[in-house]
C-alpha positions in Angstrom: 0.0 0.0 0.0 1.3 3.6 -0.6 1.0 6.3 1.8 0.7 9.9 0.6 1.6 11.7 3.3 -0.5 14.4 4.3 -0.8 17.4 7.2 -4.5 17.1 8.6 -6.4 20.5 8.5 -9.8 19.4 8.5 -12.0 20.2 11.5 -11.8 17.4 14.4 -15.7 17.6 14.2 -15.6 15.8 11.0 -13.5 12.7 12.3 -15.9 12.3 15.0 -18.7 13.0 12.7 -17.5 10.3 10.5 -17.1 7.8 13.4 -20.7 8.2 14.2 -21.8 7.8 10.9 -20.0 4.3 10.5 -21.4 3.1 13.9 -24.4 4.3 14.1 -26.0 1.1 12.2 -24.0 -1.4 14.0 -23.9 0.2 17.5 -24.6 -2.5 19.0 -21.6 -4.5 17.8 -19.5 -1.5 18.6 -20.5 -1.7 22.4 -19.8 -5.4 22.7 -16.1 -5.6 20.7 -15.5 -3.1 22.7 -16.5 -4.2 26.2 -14.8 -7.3 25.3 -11.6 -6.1 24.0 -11.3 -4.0 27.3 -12.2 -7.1 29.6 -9.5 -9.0 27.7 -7.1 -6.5 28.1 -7.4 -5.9 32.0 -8.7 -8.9 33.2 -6.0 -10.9 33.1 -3.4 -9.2 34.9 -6.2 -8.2 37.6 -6.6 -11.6 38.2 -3.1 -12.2 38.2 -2.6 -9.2 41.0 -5.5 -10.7 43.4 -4.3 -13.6 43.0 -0.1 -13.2 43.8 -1.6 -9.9 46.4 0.6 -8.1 44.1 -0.4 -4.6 45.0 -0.3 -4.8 49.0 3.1 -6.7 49.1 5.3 -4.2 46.1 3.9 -1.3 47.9 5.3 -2.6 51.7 8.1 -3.6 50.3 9.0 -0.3 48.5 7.9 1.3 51.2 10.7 -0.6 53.6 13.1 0.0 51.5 12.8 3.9 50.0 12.5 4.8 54.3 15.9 1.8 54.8 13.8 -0.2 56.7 14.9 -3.9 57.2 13.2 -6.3 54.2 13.3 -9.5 52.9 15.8 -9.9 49.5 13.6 -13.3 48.6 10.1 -11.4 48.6 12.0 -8.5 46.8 12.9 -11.8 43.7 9.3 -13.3 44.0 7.7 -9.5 43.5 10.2 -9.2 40.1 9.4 -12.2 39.2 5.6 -11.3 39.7 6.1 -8.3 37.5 7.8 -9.5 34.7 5.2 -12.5 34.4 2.3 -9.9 34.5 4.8 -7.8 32.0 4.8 -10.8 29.9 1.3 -11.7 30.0 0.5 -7.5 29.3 2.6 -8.0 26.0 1.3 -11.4 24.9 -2.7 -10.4 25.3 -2.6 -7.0 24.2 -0.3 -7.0 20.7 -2.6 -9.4 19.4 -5.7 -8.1 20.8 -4.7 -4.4 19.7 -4.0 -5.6 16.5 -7.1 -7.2 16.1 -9.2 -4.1 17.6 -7.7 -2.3 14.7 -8.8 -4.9 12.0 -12.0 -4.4 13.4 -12.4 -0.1 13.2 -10.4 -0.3 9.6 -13.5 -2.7 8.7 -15.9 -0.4 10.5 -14.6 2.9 8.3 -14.5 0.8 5.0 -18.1 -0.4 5.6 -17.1 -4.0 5.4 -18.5 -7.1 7.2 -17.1 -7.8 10.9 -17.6 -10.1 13.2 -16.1 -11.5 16.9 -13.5 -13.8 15.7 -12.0 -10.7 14.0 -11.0 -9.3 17.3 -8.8 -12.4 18.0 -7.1 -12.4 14.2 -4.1 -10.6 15.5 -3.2 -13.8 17.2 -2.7 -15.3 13.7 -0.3 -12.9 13.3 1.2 -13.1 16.8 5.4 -12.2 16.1 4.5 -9.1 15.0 1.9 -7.9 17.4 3.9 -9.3 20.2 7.5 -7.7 18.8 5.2 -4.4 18.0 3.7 -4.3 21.5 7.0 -5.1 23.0 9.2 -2.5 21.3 6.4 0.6 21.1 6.4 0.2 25.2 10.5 -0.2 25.6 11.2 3.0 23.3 8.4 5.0 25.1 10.1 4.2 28.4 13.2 4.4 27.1 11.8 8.4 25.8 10.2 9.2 28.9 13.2 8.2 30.9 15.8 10.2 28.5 13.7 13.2 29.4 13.9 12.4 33.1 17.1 11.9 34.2 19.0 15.4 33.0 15.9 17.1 35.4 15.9 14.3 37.9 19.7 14.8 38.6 19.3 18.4 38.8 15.8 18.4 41.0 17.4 15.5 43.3 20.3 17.8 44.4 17.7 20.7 45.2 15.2 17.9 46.5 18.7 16.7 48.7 18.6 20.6 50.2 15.0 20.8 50.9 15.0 17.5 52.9 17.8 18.7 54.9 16.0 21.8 55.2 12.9 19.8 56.1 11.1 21.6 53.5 8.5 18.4 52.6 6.2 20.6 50.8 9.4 22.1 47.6 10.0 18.1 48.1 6.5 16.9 46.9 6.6 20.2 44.1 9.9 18.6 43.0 8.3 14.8 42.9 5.0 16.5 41.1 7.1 18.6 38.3 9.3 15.2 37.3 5.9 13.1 37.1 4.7 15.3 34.6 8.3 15.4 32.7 8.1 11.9 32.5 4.7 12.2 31.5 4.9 14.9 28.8 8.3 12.9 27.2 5.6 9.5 27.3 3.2 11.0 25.9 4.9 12.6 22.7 6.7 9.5 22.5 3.8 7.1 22.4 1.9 9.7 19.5 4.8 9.0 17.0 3.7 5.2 17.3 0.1 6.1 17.6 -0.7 4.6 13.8 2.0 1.3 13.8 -0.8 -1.3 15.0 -3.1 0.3 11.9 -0.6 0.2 9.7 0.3 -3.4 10.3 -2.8 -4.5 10.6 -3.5 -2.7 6.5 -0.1 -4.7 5.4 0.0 -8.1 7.6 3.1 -9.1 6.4 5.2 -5.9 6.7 8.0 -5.9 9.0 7.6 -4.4 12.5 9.8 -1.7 12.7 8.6 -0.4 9.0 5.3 0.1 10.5 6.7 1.8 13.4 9.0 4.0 11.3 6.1 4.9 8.8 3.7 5.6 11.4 6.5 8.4 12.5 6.4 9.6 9.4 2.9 10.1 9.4 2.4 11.5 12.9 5.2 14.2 12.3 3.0 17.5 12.4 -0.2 15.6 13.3 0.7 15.3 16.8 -0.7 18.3 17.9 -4.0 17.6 16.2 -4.0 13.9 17.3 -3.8 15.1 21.3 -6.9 17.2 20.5 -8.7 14.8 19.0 -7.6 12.6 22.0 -8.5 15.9 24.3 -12.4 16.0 22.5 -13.4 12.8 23.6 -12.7 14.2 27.4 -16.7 15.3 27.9 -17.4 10.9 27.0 -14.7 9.8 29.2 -15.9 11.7 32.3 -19.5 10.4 31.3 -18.2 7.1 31.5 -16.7 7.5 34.8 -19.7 8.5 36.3 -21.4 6.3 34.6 -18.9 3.4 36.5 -19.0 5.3 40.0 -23.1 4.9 39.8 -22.5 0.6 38.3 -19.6 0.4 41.2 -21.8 1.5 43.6 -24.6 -0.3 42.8 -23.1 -3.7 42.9 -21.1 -3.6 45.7 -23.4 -2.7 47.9 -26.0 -5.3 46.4 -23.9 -8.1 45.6 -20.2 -7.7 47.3 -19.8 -6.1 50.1 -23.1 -8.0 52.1 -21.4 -11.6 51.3 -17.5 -11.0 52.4 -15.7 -9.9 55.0 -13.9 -5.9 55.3 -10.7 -6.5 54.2 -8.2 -7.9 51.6 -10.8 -9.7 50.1 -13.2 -6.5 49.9 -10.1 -5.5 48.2 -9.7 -7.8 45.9 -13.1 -7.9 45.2 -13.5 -4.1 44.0 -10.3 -4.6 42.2 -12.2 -6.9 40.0 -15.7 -5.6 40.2 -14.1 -2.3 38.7 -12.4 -4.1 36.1 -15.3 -5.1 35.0 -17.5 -2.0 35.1 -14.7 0.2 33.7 -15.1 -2.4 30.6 -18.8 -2.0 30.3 -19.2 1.8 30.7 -16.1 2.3 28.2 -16.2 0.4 25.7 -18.2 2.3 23.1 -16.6 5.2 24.2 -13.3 3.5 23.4 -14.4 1.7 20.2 -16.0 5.5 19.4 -12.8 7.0 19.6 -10.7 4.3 18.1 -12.8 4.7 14.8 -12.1 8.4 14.9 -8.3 7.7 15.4 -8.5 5.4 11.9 -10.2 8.6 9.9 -7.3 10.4 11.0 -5.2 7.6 10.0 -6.6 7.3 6.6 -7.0 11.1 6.3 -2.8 11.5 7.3 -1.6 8.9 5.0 -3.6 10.0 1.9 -5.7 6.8 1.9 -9.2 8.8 2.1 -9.4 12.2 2.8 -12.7 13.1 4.4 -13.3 16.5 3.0 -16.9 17.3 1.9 -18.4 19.0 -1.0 -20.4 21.6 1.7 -19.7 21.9 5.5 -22.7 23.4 7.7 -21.2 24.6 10.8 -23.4 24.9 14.0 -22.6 27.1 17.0 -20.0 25.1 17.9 -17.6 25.0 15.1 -15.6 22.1 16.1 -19.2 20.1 15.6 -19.6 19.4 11.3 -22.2 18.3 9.4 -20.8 17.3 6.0 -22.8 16.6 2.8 -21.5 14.4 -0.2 -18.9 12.4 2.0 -16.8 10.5 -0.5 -16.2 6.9 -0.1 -12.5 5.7 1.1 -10.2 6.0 -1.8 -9.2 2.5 -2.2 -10.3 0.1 -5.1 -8.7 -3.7 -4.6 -6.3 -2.6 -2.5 -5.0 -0.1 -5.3 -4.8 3.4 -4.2 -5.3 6.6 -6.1 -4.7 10.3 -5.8 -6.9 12.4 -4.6 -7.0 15.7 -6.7 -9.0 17.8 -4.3 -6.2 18.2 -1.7 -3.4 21.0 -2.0 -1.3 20.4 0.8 2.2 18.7 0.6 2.4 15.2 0.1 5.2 12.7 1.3 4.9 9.4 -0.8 5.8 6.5 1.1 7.5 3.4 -0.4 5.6 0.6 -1.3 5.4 -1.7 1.5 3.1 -4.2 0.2 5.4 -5.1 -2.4 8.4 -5.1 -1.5 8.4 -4.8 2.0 12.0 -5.2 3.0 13.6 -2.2 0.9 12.2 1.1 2.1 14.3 3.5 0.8 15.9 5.9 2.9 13.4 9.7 2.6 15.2 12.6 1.5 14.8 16.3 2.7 12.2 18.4 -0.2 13.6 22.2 0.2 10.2 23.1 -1.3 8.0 21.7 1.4 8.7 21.2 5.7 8.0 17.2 4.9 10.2 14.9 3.7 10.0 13.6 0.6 11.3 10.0 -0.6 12.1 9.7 -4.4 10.0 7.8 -7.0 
């Protein structure tokens, strides 16, 4: 498939606009691949937690150790061990899984037929999802953590002064300000990967770190407008949270809390009760907003550009009612050009075809994007 690479200008109204219109027949089947793709994601390692009493035991133990307390270097191995099992088991379950969620909204923009056993088709391509998964989450870290350390090693010698000082208050301002650094450098990080998992799952047999590469491609300069796409779904996400505080409620106090005891297993018990109501109050607001992200993704690589013939605006401008949409620009997997759009375009090799030689893009002093030769 060739990508044409593309700077989105088109109001964020429209991508959400589109979504609707794709689910709005087939809402049902929205809300249940999504409530199951979010149980299959989280349950897992929730049970995995309850089980081992993850939680109580790495929090005493780091506890022991950040205030030099006396602790126990075997418990220390087993709680590793615990997390790089639950690691593993995160990485395993949600390549495939993600992959397959992606199959699934691509399907849902291009009108086609879907059904549950697509979710699970990423397993059938398992390496890559897994390797995907696997490296997306190392170099995010591996980001967030090259933005830390310079300000860490500079905050920890002013955070060394304060505690000498006793000054706990410039001591949690100091902790505060390096949690968002590390969040800010995640966060930017994790946008350029933001399309790999749709891009592999449009070319199935492309290598791993193509799709990653590509997908950096197409995010440069559509960052800031992915985050506020991201940012406009805000108003559904605190819906759904209320929405699981009222289903929380409810069944704990109907069906938990009058048949165990007040303590770890209380615990234990909303850990998984929440689980599950987080899956069922967010799922079509998940699968809502994943449909949206594909538009974009179609919309930045050139594959259908969801610009209509006549836009009426309402009060709210970000809110678009388009006339005339077109249909995705793809005809048996053979893409054309679009002749309606003026903005730069980047055309990215042909990865279906030849998947292992990309050739190496090249700076276009007539345009900020880079450009790869024909």
């Amino acid at each position: 498939m060739n990508y044409q690479k593309r700077i989105v200008t088109e109001p964020l109204g429209l991508f959400r606009f589109l979504a609707r219109k794709h689910m709005e027949s087939r809402g049902k089947q929205a809300f249940l691949y999504g409530v199951i793709y979010l149980l299959l994601i989280t349950l897992p390692n929730t049970l995995v937690r309850v089980v081992t009493n993850f939680n109580v035991e790495a929090v005493n133990q780091a506890t022991r150790i950040s205030y030099g307390l006396p602790y126990s270097s075997s418990k220390s191995a087993q709680l590793i061990l615990i997390a790089l099992i639950i690691f593993g088991l995160f990485v395993s379950i949600s390549g495939p899984l993600s992959l397959g969620i992606q199959n699934i909204y691509l399907r849902f923009r291009r009108g086609q037929n879907v059904d549950i056993s697509l979710l699970f088709s990423g397993f059938e391509n398992f390496g890559r999802a897994f390797l995907l998964c696997l490296l997306t989450t190392v170099f995010i870290v591996l980001w967030a953590m090259v933005s830390y350390l310079p300000g860490s090693i500079l905050l920890g010698l002013l955070g060394f002064d304060s505690i000498q000082t006793g000054n706990a208050v410039l001591n949690q301002l100091l902790d505060v300000l390096l949690f968002l650094v590390l969040t800010f450098a995640g966060m930017i990080a994790a946008y350029r990967y933001y399309f790999a998992y749709l891009i592999l799952a449009d070319n199935p047999k492309m290598k791993v770190m193509d799709a990653i590469r590509i997908s950096k491609i197409l995010t440069k300069g559509n960052k800031k407008r992915l985050f506020l796409l991201d940012l406009s779904f805000l108003g559904w996400m605190l819906l759904s949270f209320v929405a699981l505080f009222i289903v929380m409620f409810v069944i704990l106090i109907l069906f938990v809390i009058p048949f165990v005891d007040f303590g770890q297993a209380t615990t234990n018990a909303i850990e998984i009760v929440l689980a599950i109501s987080e899956a069922l109050c967010a799922g079509l607001v998940i699968f809502y907003r994943g449909v949206a992200i594909t538009v974009f993704y179609e919309t930045a690589g050139g594959i259908g550009v969801p610009m209509p013939t006549t836009v009426h605006t309402n009060s709210d401008p970000s809110i678009c009612e388009p006339q005339n949409l077109p249909l995705p620009i793809q005809e048996q997997g053979q893409l054309q050009e679009n002749p309606n759009t003026e903005e730069p375009v980047t055309t990215l090799p042909e990865v279906a075809q030849s998947p292992t030689e990309l050739p190496p893009l090249q700076e276009n002093p007539n345009t900020e994007e880079p450009q790869t030769p024909q």
